[in-house]
C-alpha positions as CSV (number, residue, x, y, z in Angstrom):
1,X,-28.2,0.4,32.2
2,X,-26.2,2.1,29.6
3,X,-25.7,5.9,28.8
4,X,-27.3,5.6,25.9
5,X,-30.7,3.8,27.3
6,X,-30.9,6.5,30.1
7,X,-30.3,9.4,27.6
8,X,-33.7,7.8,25.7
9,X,-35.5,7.2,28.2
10,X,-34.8,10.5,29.7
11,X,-35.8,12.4,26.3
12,X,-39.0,10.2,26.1
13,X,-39.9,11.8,29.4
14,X,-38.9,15.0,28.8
15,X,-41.2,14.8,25.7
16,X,-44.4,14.2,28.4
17,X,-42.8,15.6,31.7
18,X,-41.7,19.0,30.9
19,X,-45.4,20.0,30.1
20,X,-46.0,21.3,33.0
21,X,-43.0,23.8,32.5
22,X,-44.5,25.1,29.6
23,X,-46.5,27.8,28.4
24,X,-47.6,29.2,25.2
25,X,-49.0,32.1,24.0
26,X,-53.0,32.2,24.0
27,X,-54.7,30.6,21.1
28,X,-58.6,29.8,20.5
29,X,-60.3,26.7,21.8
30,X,-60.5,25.6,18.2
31,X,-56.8,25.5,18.3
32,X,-56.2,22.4,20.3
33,X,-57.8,19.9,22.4
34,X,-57.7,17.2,18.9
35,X,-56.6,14.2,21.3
36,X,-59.1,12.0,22.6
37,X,-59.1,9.0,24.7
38,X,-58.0,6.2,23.0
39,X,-55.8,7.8,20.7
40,X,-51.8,6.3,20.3
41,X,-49.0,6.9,18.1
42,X,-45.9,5.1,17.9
43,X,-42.4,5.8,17.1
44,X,-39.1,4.0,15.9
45,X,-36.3,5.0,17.7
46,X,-32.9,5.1,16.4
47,X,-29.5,6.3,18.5
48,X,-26.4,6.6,17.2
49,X,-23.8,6.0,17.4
50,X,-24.2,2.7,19.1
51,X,-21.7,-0.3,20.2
52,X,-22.1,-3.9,19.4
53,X,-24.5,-5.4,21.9
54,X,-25.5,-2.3,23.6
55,X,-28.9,-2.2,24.6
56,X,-31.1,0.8,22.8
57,X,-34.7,1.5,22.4
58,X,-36.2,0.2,19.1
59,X,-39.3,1.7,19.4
60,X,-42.1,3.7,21.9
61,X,-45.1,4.2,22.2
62,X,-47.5,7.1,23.5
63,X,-51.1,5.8,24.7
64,X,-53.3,8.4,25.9
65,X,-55.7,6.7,28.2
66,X,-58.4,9.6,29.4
67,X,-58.5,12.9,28.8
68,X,-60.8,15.4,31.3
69,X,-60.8,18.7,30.7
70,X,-56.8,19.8,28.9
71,X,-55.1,17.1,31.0
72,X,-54.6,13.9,29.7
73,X,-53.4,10.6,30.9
74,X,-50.4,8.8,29.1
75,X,-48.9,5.7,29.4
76,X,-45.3,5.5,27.4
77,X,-44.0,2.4,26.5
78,X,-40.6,1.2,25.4
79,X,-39.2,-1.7,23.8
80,X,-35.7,-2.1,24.2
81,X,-33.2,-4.2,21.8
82,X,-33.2,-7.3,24.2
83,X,-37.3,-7.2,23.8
84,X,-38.0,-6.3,27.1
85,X,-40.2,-3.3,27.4
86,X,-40.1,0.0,30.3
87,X,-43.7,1.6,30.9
88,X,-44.2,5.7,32.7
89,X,-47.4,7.0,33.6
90,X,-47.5,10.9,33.0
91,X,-50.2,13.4,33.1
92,X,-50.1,16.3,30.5
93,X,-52.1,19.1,29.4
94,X,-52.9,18.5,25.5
95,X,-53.6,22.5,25.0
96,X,-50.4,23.7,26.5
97,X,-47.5,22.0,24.5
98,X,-45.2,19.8,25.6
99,X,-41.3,21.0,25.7
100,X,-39.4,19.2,22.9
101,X,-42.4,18.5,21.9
102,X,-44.9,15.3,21.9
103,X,-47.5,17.6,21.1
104,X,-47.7,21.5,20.6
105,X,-51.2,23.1,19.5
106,X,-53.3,21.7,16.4
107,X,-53.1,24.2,13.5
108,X,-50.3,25.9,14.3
109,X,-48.2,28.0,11.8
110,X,-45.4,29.6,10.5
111,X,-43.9,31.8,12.6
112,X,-46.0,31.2,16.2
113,X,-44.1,31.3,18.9
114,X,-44.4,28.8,21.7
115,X,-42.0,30.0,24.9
116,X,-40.6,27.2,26.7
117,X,-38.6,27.5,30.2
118,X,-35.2,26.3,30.1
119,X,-35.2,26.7,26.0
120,X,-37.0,30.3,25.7
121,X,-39.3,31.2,22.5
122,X,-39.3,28.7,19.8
123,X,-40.5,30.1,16.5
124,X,-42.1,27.5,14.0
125,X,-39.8,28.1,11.1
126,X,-42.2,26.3,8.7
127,X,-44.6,24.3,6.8
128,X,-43.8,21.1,4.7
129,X,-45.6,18.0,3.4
130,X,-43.9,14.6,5.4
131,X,-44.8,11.1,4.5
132,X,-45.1,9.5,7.8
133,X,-47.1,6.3,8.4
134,X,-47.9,6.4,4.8
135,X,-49.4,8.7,4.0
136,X,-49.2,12.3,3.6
137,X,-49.1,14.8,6.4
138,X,-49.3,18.2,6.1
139,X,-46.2,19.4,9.2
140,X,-45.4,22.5,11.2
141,X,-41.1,22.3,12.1
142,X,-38.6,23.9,14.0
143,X,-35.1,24.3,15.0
144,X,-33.6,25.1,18.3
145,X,-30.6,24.4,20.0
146,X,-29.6,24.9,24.4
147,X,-26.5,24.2,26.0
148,X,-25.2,22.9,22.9
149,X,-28.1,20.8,22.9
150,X,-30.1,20.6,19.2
151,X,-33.3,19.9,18.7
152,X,-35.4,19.4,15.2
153,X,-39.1,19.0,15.4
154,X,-41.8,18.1,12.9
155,X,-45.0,18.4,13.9
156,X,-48.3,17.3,12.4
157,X,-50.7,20.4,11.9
158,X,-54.0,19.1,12.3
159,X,-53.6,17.4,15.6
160,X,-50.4,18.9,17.0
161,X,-48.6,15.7,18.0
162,X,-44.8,14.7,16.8
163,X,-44.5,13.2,14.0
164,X,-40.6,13.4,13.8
165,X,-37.7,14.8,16.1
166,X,-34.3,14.6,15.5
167,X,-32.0,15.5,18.9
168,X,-27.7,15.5,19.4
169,X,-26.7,15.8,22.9
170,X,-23.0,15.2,23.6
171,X,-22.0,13.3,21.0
172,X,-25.4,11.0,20.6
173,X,-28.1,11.5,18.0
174,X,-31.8,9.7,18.8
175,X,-34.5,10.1,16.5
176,X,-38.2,9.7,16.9
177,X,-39.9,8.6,13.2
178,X,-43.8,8.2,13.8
179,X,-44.4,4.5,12.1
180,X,-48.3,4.0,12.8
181,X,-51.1,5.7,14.6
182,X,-55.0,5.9,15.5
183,X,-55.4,9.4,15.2
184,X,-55.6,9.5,10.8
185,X,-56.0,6.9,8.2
186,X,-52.7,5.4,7.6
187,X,-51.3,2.8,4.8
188,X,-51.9,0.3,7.3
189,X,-55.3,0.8,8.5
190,X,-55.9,1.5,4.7
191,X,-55.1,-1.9,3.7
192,X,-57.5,-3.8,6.4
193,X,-61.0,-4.2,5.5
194,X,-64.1,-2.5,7.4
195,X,-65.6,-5.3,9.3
196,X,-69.0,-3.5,8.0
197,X,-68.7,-3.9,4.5
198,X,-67.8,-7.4,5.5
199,X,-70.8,-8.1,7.0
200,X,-72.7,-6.6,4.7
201,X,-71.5,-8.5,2.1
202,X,-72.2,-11.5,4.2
203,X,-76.1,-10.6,4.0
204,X,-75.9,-9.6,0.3
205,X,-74.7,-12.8,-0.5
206,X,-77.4,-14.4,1.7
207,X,-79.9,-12.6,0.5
208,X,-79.3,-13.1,-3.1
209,X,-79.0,-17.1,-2.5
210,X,-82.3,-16.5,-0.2
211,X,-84.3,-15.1,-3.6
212,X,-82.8,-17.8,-5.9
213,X,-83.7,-20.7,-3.7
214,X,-87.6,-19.3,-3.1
215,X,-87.9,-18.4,-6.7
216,X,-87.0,-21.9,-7.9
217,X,-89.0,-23.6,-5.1
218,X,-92.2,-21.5,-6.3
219,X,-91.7,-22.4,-9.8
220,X,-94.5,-23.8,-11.0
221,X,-94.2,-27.0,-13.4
222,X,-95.0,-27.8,-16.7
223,X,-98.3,-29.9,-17.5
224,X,-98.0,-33.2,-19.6
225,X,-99.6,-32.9,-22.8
């Protein structure tokens, strides 16, 4: 297994494992708790630099499977250049944050502070408009750096989960893009047809070819003269 592959998978478990590490100022219930069963997002991956035939992530993806209570089961999966494919099981608490961050607290804002052990308090720097999966988010971000480690972080603000992160450690750059998701209408959900109005046009149609048929079968006929 190469560096590189370990340092990926390694920062897509520190994205779900260091939850439990991690604790954040108090915030209302309506702050959080936007992720529901059922919900997935998933993410290109890109590392470089890279060397010819090395084996790197292409993509991963974050299902969460239950959620009871704040703690939510996720299964992470990641498909690796030679199309095979490396699956964790994590538990992590949706209202608490997440370390670098797969999820921080819906609605957050400019300038909260979210205090992470081993990185210290994180300020959100800002609020920006990203065009991820599509379409339009409106995004929370910030910058940190420890050990000489750097971390950038956008965030989507209505349902606190990563929609980009950016992270150089040693000499290696990975980023996570968000490319599709359950949890908003995307492009590509956008472009495929609700199965309702397809079966509703199904009856229209069979309803208007229902009236034509009895109305020409009741049609009386014309009398010789």
């Amino acid at each position: 297994m190469t560096g590189k592959l370990v340092l990926a998978m390694s920062l897509t478990l520190v994205l779900l494992g260091m939850c439990a590490r991690v604790e954040v100022e108090a915030r209302s219930a309506e702050a959080g708790g936007t992720i529901k069963a059922g919900d997935w997002i998933k993410y290109e991956v890109t590392i470089t630099p890279t060397l010819h035939g090395e084996i790197t992530p292409t993509w991963v993806k974050f299902e969460f499977l239950s959620v009871e209570g704040t703690n939510a089961s996720v299964q992470a999966t990641m498909r690796l250049s030679d199309g095979t494919e490396k699956i964790e099981m994590m538990t992590i608490d949706i209202m608490s944050g997440s370390g670098t961050g797969l999820i921080i607290p819906s609605n957050s804002k400019t300038g909260d502070s979210i205090y992470i052990s081993d990185q210290g308090n994180i300020t959100l720097d800002g609020e920006t408009i990203l065009t991820h999966t599509g379409v339009d988010r409106p995004a929370v971000y910030a910058s940190f750096s420890n050990s000489g480690n750097y971390f950038n972080c956008y965030w989507d603000k209505e349902t606190g989960i990563m929609l980009e992160q950016r992270s150089t450690i040693i000499d290696s750059t990975t980023i996570y893009v968000a490319k599709d998701t359950n949890m908003w209408q995307t492009q590509s959900n956008e472009r495929s047809p609700d199965p309702t109005v397809f079966y509703v046009m199904i009856i229209a149609v069979a309803i208007v070819v229902a009236v034509i048929f009895f109305r020409t079968r009741k049609k009386p006929r014309r009398r010789a003269h």
